[in-house]
mmJSON file of the N, C-alpha and C atoms, coordinates in Angstrom:
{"data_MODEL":{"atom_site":{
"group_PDB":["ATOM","ATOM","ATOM","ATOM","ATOM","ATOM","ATOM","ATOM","ATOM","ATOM","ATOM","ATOM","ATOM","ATOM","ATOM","ATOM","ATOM","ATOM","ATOM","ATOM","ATOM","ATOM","ATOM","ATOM","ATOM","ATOM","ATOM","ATOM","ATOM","ATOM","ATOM","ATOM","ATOM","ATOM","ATOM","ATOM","ATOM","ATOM","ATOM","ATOM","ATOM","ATOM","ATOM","ATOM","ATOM","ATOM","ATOM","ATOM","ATOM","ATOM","ATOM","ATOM","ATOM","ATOM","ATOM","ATOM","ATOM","ATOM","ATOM","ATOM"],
"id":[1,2,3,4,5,6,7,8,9,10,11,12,13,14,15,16,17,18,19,20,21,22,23,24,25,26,27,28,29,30,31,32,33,34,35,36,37,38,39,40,41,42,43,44,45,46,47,48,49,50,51,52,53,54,55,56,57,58,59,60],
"type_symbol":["N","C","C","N","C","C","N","C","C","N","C","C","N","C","C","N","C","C","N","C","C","N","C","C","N","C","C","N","C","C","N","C","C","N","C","C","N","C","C","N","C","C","N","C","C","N","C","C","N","C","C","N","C","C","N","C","C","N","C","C"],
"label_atom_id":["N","CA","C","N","CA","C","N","CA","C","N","CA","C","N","CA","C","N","CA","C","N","CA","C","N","CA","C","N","CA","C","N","CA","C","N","CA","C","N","CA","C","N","CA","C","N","CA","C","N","CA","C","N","CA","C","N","CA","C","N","CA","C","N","CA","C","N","CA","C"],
"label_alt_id":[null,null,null,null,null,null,null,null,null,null,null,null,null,null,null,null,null,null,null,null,null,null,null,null,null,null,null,null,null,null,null,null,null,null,null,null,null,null,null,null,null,null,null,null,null,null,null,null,null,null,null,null,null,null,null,null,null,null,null,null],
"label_comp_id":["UNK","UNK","UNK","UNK","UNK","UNK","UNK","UNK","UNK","UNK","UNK","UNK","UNK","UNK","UNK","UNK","UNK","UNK","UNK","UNK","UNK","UNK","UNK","UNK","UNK","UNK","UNK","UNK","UNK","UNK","UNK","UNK","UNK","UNK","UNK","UNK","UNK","UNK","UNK","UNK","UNK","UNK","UNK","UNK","UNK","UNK","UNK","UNK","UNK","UNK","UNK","UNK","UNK","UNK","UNK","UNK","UNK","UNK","UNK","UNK"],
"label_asym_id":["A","A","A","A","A","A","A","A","A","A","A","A","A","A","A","A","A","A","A","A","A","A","A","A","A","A","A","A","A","A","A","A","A","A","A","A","A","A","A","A","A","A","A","A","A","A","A","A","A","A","A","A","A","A","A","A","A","A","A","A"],
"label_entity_id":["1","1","1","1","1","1","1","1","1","1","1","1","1","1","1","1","1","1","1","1","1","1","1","1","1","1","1","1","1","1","1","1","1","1","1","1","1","1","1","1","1","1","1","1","1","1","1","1","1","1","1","1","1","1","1","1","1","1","1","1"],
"label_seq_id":[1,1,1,2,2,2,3,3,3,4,4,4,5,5,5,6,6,6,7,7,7,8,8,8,9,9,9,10,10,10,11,11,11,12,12,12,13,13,13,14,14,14,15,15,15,16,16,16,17,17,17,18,18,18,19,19,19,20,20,20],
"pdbx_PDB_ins_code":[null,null,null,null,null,null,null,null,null,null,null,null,null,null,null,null,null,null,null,null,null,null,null,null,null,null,null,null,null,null,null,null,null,null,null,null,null,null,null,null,null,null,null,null,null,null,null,null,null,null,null,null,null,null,null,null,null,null,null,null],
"Cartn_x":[105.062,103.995,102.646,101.804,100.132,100.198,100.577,100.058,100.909,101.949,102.256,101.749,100.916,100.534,99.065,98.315,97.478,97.703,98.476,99.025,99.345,100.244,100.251,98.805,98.234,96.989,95.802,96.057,94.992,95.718,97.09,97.637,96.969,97.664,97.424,96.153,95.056,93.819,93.105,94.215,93.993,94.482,95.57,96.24,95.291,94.698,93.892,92.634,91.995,91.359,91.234,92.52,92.602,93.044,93.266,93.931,92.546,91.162,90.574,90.188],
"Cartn_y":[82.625,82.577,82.924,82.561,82.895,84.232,84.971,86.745,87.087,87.228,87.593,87.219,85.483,85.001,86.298,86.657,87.346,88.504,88.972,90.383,90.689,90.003,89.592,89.687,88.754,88.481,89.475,90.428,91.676,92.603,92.677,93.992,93.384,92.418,92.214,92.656,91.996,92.438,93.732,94.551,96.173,96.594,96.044,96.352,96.058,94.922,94.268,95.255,95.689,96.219,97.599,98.27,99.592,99.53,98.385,97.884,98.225,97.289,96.811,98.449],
"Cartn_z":[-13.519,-12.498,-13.126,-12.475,-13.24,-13.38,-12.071,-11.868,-13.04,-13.563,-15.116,-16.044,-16.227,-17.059,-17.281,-15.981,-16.354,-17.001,-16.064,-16.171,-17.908,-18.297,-19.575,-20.881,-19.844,-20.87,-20.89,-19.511,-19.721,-20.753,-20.639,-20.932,-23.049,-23.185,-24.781,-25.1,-23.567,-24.331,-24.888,-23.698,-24.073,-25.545,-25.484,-27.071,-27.861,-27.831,-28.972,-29.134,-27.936,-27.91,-28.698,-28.466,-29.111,-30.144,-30.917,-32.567,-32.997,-32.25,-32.964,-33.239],
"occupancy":[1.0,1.0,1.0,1.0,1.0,1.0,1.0,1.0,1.0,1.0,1.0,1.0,1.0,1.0,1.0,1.0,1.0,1.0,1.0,1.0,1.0,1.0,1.0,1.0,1.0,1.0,1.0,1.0,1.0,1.0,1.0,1.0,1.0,1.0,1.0,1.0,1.0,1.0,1.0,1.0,1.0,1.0,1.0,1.0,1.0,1.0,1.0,1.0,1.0,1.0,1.0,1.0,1.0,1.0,1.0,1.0,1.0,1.0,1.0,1.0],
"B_iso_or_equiv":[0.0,0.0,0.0,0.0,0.0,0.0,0.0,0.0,0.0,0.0,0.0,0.0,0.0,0.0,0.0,0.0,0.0,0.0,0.0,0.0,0.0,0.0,0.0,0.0,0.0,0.0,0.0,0.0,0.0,0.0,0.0,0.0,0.0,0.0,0.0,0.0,0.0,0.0,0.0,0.0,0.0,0.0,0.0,0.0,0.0,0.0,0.0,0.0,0.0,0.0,0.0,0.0,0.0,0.0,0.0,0.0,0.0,0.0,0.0,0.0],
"pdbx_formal_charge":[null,null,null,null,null,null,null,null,null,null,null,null,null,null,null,null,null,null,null,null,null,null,null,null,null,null,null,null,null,null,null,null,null,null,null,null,null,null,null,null,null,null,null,null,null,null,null,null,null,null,null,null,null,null,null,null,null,null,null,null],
"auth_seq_id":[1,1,1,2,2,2,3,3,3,4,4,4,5,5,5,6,6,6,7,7,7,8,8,8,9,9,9,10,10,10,11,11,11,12,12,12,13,13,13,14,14,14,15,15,15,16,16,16,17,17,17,18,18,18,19,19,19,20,20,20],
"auth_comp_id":["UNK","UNK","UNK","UNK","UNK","UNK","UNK","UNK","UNK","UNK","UNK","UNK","UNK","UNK","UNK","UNK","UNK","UNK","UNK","UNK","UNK","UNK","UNK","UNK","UNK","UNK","UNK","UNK","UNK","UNK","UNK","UNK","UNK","UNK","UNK","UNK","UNK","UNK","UNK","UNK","UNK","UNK","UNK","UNK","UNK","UNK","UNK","UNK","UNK","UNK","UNK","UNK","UNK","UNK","UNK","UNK","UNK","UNK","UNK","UNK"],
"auth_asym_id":["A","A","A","A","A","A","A","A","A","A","A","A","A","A","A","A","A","A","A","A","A","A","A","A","A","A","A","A","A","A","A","A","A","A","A","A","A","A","A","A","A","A","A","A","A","A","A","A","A","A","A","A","A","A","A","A","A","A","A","A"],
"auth_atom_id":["N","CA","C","N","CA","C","N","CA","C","N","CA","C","N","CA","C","N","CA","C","N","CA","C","N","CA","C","N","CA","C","N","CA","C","N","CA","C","N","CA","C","N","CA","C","N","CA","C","N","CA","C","N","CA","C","N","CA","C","N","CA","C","N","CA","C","N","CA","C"],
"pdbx_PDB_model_num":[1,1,1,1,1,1,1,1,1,1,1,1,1,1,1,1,1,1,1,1,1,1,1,1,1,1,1,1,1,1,1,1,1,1,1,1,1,1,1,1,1,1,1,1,1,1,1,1,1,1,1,1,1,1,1,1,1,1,1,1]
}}}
């Protein structure tokens, strides 16, 4: 479904975020 597709795609962005 999209709402995981997002859900998904915020959560990575956090990860990515706190990698960077």
């Amino acid at each position: 479904t999209r709402l995981v597709a997002v859900a998904t795609q915020k959560f990575i962005s956090e990860i990515a975020s706190d990698a960077l």
